[in-house]
C-alpha positions as CSV (number, residue, x, y, z in Angstrom):
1,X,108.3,116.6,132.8
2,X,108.3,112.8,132.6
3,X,110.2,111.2,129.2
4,X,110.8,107.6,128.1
5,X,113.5,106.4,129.7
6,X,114.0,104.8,126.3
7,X,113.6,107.3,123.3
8,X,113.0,110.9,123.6
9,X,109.2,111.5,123.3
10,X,107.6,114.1,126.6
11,X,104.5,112.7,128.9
12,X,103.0,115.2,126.9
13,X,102.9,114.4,123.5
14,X,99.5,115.6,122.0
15,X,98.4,111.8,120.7
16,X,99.0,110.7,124.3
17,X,101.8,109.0,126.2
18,X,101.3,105.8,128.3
19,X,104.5,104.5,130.2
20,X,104.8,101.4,131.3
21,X,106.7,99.9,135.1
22,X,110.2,100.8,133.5
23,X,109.8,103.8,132.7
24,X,109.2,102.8,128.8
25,X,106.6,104.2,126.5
26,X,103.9,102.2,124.3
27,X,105.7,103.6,121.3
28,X,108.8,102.0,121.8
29,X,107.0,98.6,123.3
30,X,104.8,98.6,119.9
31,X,108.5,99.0,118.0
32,X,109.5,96.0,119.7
33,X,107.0,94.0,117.8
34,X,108.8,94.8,114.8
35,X,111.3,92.3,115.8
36,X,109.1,89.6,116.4
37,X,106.5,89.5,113.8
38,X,106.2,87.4,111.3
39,X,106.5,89.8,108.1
40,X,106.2,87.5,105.5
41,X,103.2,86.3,106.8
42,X,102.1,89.2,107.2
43,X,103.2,90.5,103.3
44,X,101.2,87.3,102.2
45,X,98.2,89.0,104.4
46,X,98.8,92.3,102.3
47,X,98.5,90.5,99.1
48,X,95.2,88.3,99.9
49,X,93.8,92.0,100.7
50,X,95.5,93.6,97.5
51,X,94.3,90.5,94.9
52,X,90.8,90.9,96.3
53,X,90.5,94.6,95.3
54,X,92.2,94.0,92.1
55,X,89.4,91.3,91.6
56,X,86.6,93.2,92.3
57,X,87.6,96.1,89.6
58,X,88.5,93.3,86.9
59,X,91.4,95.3,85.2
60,X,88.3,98.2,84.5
61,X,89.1,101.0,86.8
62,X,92.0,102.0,89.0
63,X,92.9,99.1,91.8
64,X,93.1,101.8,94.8
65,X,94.1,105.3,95.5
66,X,97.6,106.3,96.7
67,X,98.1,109.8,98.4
68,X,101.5,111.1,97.7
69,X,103.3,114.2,98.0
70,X,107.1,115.2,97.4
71,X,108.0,114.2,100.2
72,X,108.1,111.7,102.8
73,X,107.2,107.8,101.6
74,X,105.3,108.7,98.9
75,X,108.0,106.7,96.3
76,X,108.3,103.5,98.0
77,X,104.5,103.4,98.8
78,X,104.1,103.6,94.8
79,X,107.3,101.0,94.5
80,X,105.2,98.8,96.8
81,X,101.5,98.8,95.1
82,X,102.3,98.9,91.4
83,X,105.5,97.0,91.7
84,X,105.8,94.2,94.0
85,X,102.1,93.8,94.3
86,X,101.3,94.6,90.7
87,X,98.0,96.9,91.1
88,X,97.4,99.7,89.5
89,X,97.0,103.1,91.1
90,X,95.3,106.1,90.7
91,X,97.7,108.8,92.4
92,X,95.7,111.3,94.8
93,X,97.4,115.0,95.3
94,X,96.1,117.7,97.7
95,X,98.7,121.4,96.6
96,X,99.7,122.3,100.3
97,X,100.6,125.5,98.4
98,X,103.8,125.8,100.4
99,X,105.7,123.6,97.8
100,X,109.3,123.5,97.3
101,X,111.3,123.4,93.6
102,X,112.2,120.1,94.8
103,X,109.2,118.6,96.6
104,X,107.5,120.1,92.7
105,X,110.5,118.0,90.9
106,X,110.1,114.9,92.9
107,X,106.4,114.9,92.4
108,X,106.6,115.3,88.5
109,X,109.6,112.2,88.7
110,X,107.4,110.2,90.7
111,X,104.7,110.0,88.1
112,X,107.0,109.7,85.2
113,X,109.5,106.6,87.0
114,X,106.1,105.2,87.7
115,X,104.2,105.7,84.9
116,X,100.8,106.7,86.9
117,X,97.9,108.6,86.5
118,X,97.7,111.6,88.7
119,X,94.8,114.0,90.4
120,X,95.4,117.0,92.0
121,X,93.6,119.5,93.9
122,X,94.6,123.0,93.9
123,X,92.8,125.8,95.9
124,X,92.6,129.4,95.2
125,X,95.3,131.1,97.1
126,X,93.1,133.8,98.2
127,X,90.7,130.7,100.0
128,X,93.7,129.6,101.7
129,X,95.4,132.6,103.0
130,X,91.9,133.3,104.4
131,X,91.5,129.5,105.9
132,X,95.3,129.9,107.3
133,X,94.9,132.9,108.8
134,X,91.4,131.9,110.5
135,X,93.1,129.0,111.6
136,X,96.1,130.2,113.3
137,X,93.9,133.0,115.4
138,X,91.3,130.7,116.2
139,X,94.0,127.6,117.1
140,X,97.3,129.0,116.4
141,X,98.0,126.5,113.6
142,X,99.2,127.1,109.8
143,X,99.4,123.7,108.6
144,X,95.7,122.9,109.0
145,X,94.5,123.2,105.5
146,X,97.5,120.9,104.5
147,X,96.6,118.0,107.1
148,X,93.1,118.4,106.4
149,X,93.9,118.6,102.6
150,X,95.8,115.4,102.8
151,X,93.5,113.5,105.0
152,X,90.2,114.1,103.2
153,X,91.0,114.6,99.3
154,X,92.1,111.0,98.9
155,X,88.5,110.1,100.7
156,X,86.6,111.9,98.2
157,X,88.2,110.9,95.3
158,X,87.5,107.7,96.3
159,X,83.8,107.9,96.7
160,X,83.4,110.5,93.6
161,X,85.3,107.8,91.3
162,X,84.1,104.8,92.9
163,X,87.1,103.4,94.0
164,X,87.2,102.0,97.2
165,X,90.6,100.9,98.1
166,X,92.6,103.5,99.6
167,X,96.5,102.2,100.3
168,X,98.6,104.9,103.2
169,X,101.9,104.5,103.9
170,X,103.1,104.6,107.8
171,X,100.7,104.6,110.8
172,X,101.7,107.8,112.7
173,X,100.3,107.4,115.9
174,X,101.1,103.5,116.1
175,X,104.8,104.2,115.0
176,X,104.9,107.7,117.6
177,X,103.2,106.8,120.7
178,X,102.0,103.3,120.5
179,X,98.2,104.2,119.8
180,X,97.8,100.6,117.8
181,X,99.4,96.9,118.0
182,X,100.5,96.0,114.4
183,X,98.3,93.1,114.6
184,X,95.2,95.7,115.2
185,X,95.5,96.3,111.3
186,X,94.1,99.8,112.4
187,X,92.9,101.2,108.9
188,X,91.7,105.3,108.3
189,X,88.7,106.3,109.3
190,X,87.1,109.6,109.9
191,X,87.2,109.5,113.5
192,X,91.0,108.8,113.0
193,X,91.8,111.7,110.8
194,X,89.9,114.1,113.3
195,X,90.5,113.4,116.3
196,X,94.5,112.9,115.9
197,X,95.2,114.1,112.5
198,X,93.5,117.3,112.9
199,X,93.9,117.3,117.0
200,X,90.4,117.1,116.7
201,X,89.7,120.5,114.9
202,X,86.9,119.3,111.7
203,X,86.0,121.4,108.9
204,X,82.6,122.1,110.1
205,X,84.2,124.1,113.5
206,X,86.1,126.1,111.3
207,X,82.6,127.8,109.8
208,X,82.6,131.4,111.3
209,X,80.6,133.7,109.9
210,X,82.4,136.8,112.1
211,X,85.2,135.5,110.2
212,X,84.1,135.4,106.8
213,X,85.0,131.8,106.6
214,X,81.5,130.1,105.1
215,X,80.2,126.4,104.6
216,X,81.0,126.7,101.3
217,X,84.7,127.8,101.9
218,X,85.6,124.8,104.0
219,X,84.0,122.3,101.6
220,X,86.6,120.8,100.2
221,X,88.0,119.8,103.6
222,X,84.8,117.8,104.5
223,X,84.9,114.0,105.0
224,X,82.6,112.4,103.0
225,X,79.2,110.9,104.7
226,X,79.0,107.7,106.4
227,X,76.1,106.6,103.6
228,X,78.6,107.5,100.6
229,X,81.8,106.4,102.1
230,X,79.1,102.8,102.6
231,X,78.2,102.7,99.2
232,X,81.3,102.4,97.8
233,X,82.6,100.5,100.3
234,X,86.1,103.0,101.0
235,X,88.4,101.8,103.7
236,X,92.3,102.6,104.0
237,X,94.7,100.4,105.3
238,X,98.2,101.0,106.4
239,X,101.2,99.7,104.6
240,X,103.3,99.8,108.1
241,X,100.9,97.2,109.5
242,X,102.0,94.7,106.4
243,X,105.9,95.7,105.9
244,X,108.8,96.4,108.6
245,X,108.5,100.1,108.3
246,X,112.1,101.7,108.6
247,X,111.6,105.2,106.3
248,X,114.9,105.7,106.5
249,X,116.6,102.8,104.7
250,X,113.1,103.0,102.1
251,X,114.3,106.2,101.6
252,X,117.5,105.1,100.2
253,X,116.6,102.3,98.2
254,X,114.1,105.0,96.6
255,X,116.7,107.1,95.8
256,X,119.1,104.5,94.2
257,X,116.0,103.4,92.1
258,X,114.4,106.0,91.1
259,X,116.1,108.8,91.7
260,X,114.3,110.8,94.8
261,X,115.7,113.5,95.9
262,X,117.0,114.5,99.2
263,X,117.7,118.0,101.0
264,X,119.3,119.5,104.1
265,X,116.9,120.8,106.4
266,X,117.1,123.7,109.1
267,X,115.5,122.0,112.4
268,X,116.3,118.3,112.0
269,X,119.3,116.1,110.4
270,X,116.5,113.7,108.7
271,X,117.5,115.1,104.7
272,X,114.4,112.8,103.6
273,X,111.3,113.6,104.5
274,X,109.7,117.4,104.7
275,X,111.8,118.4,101.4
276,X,108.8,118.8,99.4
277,X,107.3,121.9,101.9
278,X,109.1,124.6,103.2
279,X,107.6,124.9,105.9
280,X,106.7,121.0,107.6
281,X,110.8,121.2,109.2
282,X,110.7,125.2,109.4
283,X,108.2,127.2,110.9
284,X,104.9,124.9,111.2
285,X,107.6,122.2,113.6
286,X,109.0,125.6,115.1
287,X,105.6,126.5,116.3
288,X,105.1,122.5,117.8
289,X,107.9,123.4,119.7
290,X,106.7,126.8,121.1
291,X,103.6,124.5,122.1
292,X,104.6,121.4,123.6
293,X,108.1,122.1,124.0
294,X,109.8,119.2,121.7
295,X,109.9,119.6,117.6
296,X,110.3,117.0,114.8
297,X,114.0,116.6,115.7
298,X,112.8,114.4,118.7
299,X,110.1,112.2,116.8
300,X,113.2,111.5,113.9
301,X,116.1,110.9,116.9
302,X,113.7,108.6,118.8
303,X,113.0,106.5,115.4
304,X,116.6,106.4,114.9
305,X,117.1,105.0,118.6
306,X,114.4,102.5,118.2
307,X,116.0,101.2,115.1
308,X,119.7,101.3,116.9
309,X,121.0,103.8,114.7
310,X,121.4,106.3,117.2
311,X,122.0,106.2,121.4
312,X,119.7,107.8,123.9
313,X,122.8,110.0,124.0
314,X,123.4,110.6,120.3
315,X,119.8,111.5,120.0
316,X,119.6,113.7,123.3
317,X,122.7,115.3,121.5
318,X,120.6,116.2,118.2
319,X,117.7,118.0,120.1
320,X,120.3,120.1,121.6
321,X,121.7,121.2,118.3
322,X,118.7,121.5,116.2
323,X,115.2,122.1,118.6
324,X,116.1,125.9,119.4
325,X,116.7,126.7,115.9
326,X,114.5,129.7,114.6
327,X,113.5,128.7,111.1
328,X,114.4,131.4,108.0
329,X,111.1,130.2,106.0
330,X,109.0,132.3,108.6
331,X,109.6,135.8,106.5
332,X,108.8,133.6,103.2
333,X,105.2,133.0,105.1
334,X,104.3,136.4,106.7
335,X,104.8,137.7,102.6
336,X,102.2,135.4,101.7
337,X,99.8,135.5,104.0
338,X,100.5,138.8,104.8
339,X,100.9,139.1,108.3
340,X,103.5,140.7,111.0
341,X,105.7,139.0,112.7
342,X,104.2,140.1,116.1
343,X,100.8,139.6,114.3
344,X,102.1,136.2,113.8
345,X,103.8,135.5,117.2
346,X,100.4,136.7,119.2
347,X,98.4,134.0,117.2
348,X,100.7,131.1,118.7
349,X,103.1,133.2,121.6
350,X,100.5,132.2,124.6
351,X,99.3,128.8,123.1
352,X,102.0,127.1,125.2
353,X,101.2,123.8,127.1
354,X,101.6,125.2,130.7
355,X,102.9,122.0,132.0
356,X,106.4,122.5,130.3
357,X,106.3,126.4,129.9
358,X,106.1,128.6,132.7
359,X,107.1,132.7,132.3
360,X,109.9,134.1,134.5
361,X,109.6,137.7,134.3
362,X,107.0,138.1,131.6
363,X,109.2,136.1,129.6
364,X,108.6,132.1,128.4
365,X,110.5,129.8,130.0
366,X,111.4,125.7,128.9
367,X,110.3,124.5,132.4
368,X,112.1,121.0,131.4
369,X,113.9,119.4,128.8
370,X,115.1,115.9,127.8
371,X,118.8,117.0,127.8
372,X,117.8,117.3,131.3
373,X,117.4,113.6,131.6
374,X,120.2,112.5,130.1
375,X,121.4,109.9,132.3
376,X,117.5,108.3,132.6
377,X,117.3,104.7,132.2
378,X,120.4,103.1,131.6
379,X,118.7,99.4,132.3
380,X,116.1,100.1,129.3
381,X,118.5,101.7,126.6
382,X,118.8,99.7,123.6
383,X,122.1,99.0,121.8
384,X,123.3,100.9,118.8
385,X,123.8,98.5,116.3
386,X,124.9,101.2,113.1
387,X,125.9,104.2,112.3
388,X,123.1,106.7,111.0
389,X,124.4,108.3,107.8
390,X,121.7,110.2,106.0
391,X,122.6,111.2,102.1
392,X,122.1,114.4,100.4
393,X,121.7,114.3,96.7
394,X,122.4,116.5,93.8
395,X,120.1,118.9,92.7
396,X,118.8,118.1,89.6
397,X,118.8,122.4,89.0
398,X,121.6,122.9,90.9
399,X,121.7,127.0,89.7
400,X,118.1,127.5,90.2
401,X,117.4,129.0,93.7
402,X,114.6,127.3,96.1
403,X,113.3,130.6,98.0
404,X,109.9,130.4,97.3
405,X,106.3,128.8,96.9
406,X,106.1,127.3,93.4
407,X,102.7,126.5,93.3
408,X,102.3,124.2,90.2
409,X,105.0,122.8,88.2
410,X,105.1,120.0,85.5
411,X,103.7,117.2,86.4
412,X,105.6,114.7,84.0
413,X,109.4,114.7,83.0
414,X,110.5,114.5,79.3
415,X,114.1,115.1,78.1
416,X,113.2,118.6,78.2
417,X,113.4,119.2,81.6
418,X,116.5,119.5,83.9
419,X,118.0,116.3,82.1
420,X,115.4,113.4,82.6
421,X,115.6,110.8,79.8
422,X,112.5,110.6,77.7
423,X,113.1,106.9,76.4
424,X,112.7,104.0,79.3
425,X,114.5,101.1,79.5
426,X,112.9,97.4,80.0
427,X,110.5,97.4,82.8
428,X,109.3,101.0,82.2
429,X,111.4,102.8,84.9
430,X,113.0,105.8,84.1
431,X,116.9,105.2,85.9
432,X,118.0,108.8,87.4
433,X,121.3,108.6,89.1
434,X,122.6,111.1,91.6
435,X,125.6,112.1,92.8
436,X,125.4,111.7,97.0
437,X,127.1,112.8,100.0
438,X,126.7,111.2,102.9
439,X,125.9,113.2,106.5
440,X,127.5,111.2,109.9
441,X,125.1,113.4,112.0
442,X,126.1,111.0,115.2
């Protein structure tokens, strides 16, 4: 297998990996530019685009739509749109049903800190045990429903209510592989959330009627038209196109601020993002790696390196410790969908990508790996510059066990629950201070 002599990422990453003379992928090329650009002018660009939304609703509806989860940069997405560029959001939620206690908690702070209005959707269980387990014979996937959840809810809000401004956070395939420049100002489209969000698997080839999986079933994974999304005039931008995206130090300044909360995860020393599912680090990223061969431990190791937290080394070092790891979350899964473990493993066992698996008698076989190639491209390797320390926080219900699926939880904090404080100070932010711990996983 051919890797970046740079970072970490395969020639076969699934959004597609271009490599330039030295050896260097697009992705860490495109990174470069976040050392040259201009990002003031391009937060003054941001704001021109921000003002003229807030214009066209006239203080009478919502300014835009923000997705959010748990998890990930759903905190300093909201810090960025309400307050630094004073618009007022309407919060979008899709229930990936595979919550965490603490992804739940740090929802129901972010709309309290905030003070925002939020709208969830929530499927029947029964739909989407029936989706999932369509989804993981037919493509051996069990995080569909979520991505697809994510990517199209926010979109139909926005036409249903008439809102038209839709505000993401990071560009994934720009800030992975190199798919976009920064000054492309690549927005979301439906093209966009198909054909590399979904790995090009829509709602409409999910409709099996052997199955029992109907039209009707799979509805609320649909895109809307072309002719409503025109009406209303929807786009989505990207945040990451406007701001020097570094999730990692966002992450702490949202947990200083507002009180976020952070969590130690199985496959991966990133205790930031995935704590609001139990399975996004666990099983679903255990079963990218029993694809393609490399997990979510590379894609947070080769940010690190691009941002000279970590060495080539360093980072080579955490896929050795962490990418092998079977997750415990699986059990927690097979309950609730009801499933075998071999059930389970024949749905995603053969799915491998043949040009990094190969079987040695009858059994699967890692035909390369980047601790293979650890002595690659020593003229292209990019200077460590800090230490990367990632911080753990205190459980706000430190004697309440997280071991399993709590599907709804409250969606506002009050001094009645685990210790919030009901009364805000000036400026309308709730202050939540945690106790931290700090991880030197280098």
């Amino acid at each position: 297998m051919i890797y970046c002599k740079r970072c970490l990422y395969p020639a076969n990453h699934p959004y597609g990996m271009i490599l330039d003379d030295d050896g260097v992928c697009m992705g860490c090329r495109i990174h470069e530019e976040k050392d040259s650009i201009n990002w003031n002018e391009r937060f003054q660009m941001l704001e021109k685009i921000a003002h003229k939304n807030k214009k066209l609703t006239d203080g009478k509806s919502f300014d835009c739509i923000v997705p959010v989860t748990g998890g990930g940069d759903s905190y300093f997405i909201v810090h960025m749109v309400k307050n630094v560029l004073g618009l007022n959001p309407l919060l979008v939620n899709y229930n990936s049903h595979y919550n965490t206690k603490v992804g739940i908690r740090n929802l129901a702070n972010l709309t309290t800190v905030f003070d925002c209005d939020i709208i969830q959707s929530t499927l029947s269980p029964k739909l989407l045990k029936k989706i999932t387990r369509h989804t993981l014979k037919k493509h051996g996937s069990m995080y569909w429903h979520v991505l697809a959840g994510y990517l199209s809810f926010p979109v139909q809000v926005a036409v249903r209510f008439k809102i038209p401004f839709i505000i993401w956070g990071v560009q994934p395939w720009s800030e992975q592989t190199g798919m976009f420049s920064h000054f492309d100002e690549a927005e979301m489209t439906e093209r966009c959330r198909k054909e590399h969000g979904l790995m090009g698997i829509s709602a409409e080839d999910l409709v099996d009627k052997d199955a029992g999986i109907s039209r009707s079933d799979m509805q609320p994974f649909f895109y809307p038209f072309d002719n409503e999304i025109e009406a209303v005039g929807v786009r989505g931008i990207y945040l990451s196109n406007y701001v020097r995206w570094d999730s990692k130090k966002q992450h702490e300044k949202m947990i200083d601020m507002y009180g976020y909360e952070s969590d130690i995860q199985e496959r991966t020393f990133n205790t930031y993002e995935d704590v609001h599912c139990f399975h996004s680090a666990g099983l679903h990223d255990y079963i990218k790696y029993l694809k393609y061969g490399y997990s979510k431990v590379t894609d947070h190791a080769t940010r690190e390196i691009r941002l000279k937290r970590m060495t080539r080394k360093e980072g080579i070092d955490m896929v050795r410790s962490y990418a092998h790891h079977i997750p415990s979350d699986m059990k927690l899964f097979l309950d609730w969908i009801e499933m075998s473990k071999q059930e389970f493993l024949d749905c995603v066992w053969d799915r491998r990508d043949k040009r990094i698996w190969h079987k040695e008698d009858g059994k699967w076989v890692l035909s390369d790996s980047i601790v293979n190639h650890e002595n690659d491209g020593a003229l292209v390797c990019l200077e460590k510059i800090e230490e990367c320390l990632y911080r753990v926080t205190q459980s706000a219900e430190p004697e309440t066990p997280d071991d399993e699926y709590l599907l709804m939880g409250r969606s506002y904090i009050d001094k009645y629950d685990y210790g919030a404080l009901e009364e805000q100070p000036p400026g309308g932010m709730t202050q939540r201070k945690w106790k931290v711990k700090k991880i030197n996983e280098t």
